[in-house]
C-alpha positions, 0 to 999 in steps of 0.5 A: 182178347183173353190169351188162355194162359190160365183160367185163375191167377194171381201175380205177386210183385215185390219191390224195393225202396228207389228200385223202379222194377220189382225184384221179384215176381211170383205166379200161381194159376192154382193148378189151371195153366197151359203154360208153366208158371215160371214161363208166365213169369219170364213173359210178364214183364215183357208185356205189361209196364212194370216200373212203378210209375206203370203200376200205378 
């Protein structure tokens, strides 16, 4: 089921040689979210498995 956070998005992730979650993450919704996308940000890791591994 689709939160409707925003109808487009692209999610970068930077990481770092042995670091095992990224040390950056960047949200754009291209102007379509109900929410900010700093908030995004924050929430992103909370609910998706980040580390490399998980990724993968």
């Amino acid at each position: 089921m689709a939160a409707k956070l925003a109808r487009r998005c692209e999610v970068q992730l930077s990481y770092a040689i042995e670091i095992l979650y990224p040390i950056s993450i960047k949200v754009d919704t291209f102007g379509t979210g109900t929410v900010s996308e700093a908030e995004l940000s924050r929430i992103i890791p909370l609910i998706f498995d980040l580390t490399t591994k998980g990724v993968i």
